[in-house]
N, C-alpha and C positions, 0 to 999 in steps of 0.2 A: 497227307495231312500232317507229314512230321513236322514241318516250320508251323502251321500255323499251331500244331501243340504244345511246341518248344516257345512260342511268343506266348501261350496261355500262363504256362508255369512260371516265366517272371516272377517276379515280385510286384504285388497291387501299387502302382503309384496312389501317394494318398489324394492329388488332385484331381477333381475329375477332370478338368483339360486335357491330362496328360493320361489321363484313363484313357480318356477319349482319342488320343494320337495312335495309343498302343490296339486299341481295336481298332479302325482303320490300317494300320499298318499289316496288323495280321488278319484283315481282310483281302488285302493288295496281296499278301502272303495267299492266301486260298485260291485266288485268280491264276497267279501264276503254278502253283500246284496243278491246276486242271488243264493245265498244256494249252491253251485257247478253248477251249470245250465250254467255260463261262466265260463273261462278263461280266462283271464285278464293277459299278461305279458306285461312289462313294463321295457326298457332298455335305461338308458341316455347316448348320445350320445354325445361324446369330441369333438365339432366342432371348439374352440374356446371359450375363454370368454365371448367375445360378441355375442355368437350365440347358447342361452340356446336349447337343443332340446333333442326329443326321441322319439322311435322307440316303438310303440303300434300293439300289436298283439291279437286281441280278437278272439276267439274259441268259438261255443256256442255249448251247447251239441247236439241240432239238425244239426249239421254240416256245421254251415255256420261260415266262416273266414273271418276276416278283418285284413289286413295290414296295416298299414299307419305310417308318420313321421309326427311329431307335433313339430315344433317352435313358440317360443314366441323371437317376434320383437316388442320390447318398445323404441328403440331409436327415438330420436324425429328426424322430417323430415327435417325441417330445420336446416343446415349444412350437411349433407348426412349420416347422421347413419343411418337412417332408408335405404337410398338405398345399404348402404353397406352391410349390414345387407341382403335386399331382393338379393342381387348377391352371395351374399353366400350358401344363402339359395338355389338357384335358379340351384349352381351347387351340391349340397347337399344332395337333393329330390332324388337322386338313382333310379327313375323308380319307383318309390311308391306312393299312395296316400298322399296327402299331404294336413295339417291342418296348420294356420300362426294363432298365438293366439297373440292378442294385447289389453293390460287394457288402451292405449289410442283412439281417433277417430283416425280408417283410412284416408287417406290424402284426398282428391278430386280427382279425375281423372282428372287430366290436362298433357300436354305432355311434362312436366319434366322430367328429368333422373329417379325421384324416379315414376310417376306414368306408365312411360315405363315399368320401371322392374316390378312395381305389375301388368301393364296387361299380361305380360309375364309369370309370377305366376299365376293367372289366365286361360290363354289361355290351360296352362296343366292340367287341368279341377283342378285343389285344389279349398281348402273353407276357408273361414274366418270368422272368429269370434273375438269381443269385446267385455269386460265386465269393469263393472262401479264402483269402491269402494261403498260401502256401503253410504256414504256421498253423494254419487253424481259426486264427482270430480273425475279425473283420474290419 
């Protein structure tokens, strides 16, 4: 797992496109880590400018498969990117596992529009995750 650590520690590209290159990349990084032992495919997915994502499908040679769809939601919360952002997402998920990747804090759960739609997100059993620039800041 040293490359795909050594791609973590980077520095955050601020666009998510290029977020988005860099996971992929040190996905493809993990694949080859496992000697052939996974399958690793990896297809980005045109949802829109604002709504970087892709379709992760791991295979491991003892037969166990994972499906899932991975967005990254960086828009900030206040003024509604971030909810427009999770309503897209929300019709988007296809019936698949789903992962929301954000390099800033999650908002609060409070019963605004935006943390409706994340308990909605949510309630379809998905998972979330945030990470922190190197710095500290996001």
């Amino acid at each position: 797992m040293g490359s795909l650590h050594r791609a973590i520690e980077a520095e955050i590209p601020s666009d998510d496109h290029e977020l988005l290159t860099v996971l992929t990349n040190a996905l493809s990084l993990a694949r080859a880590e496992w000697g052939g032992a996974l399958d690793v495919v990896v297809k980005r997915l045109e949802l829109g400018p604002d709504l970087p994502a892709l379709d992760l499908s791991l295979r491991h040679e003892g037969g166990n498969t994972t499906e899932a769809r991975v967005f990254l939601c960086n828009r900030p919360s206040q003024g509604g990117g971030l909810k427009r952002q999770l309503d897209k997402l929300l019709a988007a998920i296809g019936g698949r596992s789903a992962f929301l990747l954000r390099v800033s804090d999650f908002p609060p759960n409070k019963k605004n529009q935006t943390g409706q739609a994340f308990r909605k997100f949510r309630e379809l059993g998905a998972a979330r995750s945030w990470c922190r620039s190197r710095t500290g800041s996001a």
